[in-house]
C-alpha positions in Angstrom: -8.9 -50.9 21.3 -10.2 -50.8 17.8 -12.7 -48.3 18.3 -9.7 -45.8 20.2 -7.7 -46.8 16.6 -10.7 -45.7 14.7 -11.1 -42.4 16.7 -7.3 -41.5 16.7 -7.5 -41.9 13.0 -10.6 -40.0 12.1 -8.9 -36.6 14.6 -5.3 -36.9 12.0 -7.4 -37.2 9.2 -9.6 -34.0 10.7 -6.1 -32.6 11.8 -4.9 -32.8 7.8 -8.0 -31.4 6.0 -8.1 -28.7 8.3 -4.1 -27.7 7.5 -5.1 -27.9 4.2 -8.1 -25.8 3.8 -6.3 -23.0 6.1 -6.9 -19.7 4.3 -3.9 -16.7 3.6 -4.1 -13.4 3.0 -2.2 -12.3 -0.5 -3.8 -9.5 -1.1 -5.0 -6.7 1.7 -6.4 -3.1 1.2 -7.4 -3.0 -2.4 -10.3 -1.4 -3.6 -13.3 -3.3 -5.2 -12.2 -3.3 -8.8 -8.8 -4.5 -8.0 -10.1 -7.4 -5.8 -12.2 -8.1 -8.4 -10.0 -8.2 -11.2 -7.7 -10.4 -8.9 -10.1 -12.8 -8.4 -10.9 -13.2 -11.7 -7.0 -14.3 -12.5 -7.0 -16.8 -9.8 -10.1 -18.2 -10.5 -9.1 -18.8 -14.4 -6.1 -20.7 -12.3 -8.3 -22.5 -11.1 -7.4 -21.0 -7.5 -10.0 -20.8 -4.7 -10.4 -17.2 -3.4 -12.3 -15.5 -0.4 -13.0 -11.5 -1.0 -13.1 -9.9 2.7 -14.6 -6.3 3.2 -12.7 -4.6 5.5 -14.0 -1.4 7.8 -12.6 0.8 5.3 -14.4 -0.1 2.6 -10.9 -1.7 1.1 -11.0 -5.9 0.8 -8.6 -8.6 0.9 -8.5 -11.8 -0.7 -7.5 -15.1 0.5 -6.3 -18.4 -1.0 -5.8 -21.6 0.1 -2.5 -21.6 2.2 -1.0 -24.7 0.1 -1.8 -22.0 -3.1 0.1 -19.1 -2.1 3.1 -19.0 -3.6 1.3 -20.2 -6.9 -1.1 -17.1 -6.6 1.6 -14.6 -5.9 3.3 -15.6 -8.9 0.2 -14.8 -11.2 -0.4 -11.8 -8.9 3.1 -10.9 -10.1 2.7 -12.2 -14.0 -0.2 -9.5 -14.4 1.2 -6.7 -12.5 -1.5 -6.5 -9.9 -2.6 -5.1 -7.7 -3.0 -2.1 -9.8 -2.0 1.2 -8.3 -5.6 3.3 -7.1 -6.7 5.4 -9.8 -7.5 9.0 -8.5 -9.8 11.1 -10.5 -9.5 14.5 -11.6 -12.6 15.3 -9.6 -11.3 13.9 -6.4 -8.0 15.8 -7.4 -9.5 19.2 -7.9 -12.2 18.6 -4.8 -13.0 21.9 -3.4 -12.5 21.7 0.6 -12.3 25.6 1.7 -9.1 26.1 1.0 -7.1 28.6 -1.6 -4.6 27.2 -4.2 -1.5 29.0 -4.9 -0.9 28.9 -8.8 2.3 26.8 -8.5 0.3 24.2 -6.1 -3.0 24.3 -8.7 -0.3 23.7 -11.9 1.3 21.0 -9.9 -2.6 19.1 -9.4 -3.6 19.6 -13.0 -0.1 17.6 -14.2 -0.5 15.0 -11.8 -4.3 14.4 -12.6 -3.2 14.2 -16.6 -0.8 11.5 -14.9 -3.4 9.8 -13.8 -6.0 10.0 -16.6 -3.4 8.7 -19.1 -2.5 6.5 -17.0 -6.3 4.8 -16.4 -6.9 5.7 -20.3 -3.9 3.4 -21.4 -4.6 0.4 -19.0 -7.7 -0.2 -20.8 -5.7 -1.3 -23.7 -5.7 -5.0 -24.0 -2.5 -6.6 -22.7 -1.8 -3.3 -20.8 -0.5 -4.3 -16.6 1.1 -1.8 -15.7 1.9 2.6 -17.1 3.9 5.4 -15.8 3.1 8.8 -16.8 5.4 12.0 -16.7 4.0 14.7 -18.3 5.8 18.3 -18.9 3.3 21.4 -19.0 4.9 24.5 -18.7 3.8 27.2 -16.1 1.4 30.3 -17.9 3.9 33.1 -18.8 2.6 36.4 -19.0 6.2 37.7 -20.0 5.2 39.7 -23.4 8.9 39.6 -24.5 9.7 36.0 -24.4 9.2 35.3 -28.1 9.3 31.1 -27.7 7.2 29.3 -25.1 8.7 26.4 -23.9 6.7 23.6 -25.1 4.2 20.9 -23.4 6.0 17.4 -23.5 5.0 13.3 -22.1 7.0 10.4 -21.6 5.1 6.8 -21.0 6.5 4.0 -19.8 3.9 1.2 -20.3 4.4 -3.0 -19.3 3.0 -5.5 -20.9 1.9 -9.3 -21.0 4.4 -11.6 -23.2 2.6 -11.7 -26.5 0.8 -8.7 -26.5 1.0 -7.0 -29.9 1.0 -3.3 -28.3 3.5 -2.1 -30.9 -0.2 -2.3 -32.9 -1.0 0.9 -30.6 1.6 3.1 -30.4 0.8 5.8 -32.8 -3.2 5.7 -31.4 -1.5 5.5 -28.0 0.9 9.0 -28.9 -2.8 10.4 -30.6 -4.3 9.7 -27.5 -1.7 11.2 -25.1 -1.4 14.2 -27.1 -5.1 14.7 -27.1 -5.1 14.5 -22.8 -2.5 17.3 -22.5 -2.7 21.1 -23.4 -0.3 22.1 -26.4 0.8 18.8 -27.3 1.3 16.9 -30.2 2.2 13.4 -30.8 5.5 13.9 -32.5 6.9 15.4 -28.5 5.4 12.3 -27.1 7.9 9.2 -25.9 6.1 5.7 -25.4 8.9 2.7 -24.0 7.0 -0.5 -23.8 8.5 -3.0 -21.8 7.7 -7.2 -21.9 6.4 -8.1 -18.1 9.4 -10.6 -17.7 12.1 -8.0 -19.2 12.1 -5.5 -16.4 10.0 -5.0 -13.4 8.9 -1.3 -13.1 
């Protein structure tokens, strides 16, 4: 009888470390930098994670189950994952086909998007930025006499604490610098604190 006691115990206590070392997904079909940069967080939060390759080439990450919500909640503190960052090379890729000008204009603004975009989130305390930039369409009209002119507005979140109003006019500079016929004085910056406003 002891020795059924003993057994019955030893499979509950089995039972209860198995429940809690189950693992959950938080994180699925990020690429390596963003899993990486994830892991990094929890691991400072002294959260156990598991980076998983998929077929794809994309990974997930896993946590304890009993850490989830505690994980998602940095996840969400830092802004990540980070949106994919698409390259002006990958933009432009030649693949056999012919560009209209109107479709080729349309690529060039969203690639300055995403270069100012990747440019800015290496500034310290950056999570999260939004780019819209204006760039007016070549006109060959000889008689128009004032060109409309080239134009950027940023929208940029930030960790509580952060001193980015140290960057702004380097951040305007640097904007201005990324777009044809711009200066800094037609470029609009809003930063946001992360626990204002969620973009």
């Amino acid at each position: 009888m002891g020795k059924l006691k003993c057994s019955c115990l030893g499979v509950v206590i089995l039972g209860l470390l198995a429940c809690s070392e189950s693992r959950v997904d938080i994180v699925n079909g990020v690429n390596q930098k963003s899993a990486n940069s994830i892991i990094l967080d929890l691991e400072q939060s002294h959260i156990n994670t598991t980076k998983l390759q998929a077929k794809d080439g994309t990974y997930s990450i896993q946590v304890p189950k009993n850490k989830q919500m505690e994980a998602l909640a940095i996840l969400k503190q830092n802004g990540e994952p980070f949106s994919d960052y698409v390259s002006m090379g990958n933009i432009f890729k030649k693949e056999g086909f012919i560009s209209s000008p109107l479709e080729e204009h349309a690529r060039l603004i969203y690639a300055l998007n995403q270069e100012i975009d990747n440019m800015l989130m290496s500034i310290s305390g950056v999570i999260q930025v939004k780019t819209q930039v204006s760039l007016p369409l070549p006109n060959d009209n000889l008689w128009q006499t004032e060109l409309p002119h080239s134009s950027a507005s940023v929208l940029i979140k930030y960790k509580p604490g952060s001193r980015i109003d140290l960057y702004l006019a380097r951040m305007k500079n640097l904007v201005a610098n990324a777009v044809p016929g711009l200066t800094p004085d037609r470029v609009e910056i809003i930063t946001v604190q992360q626990n204002d406003a969620s973009l």
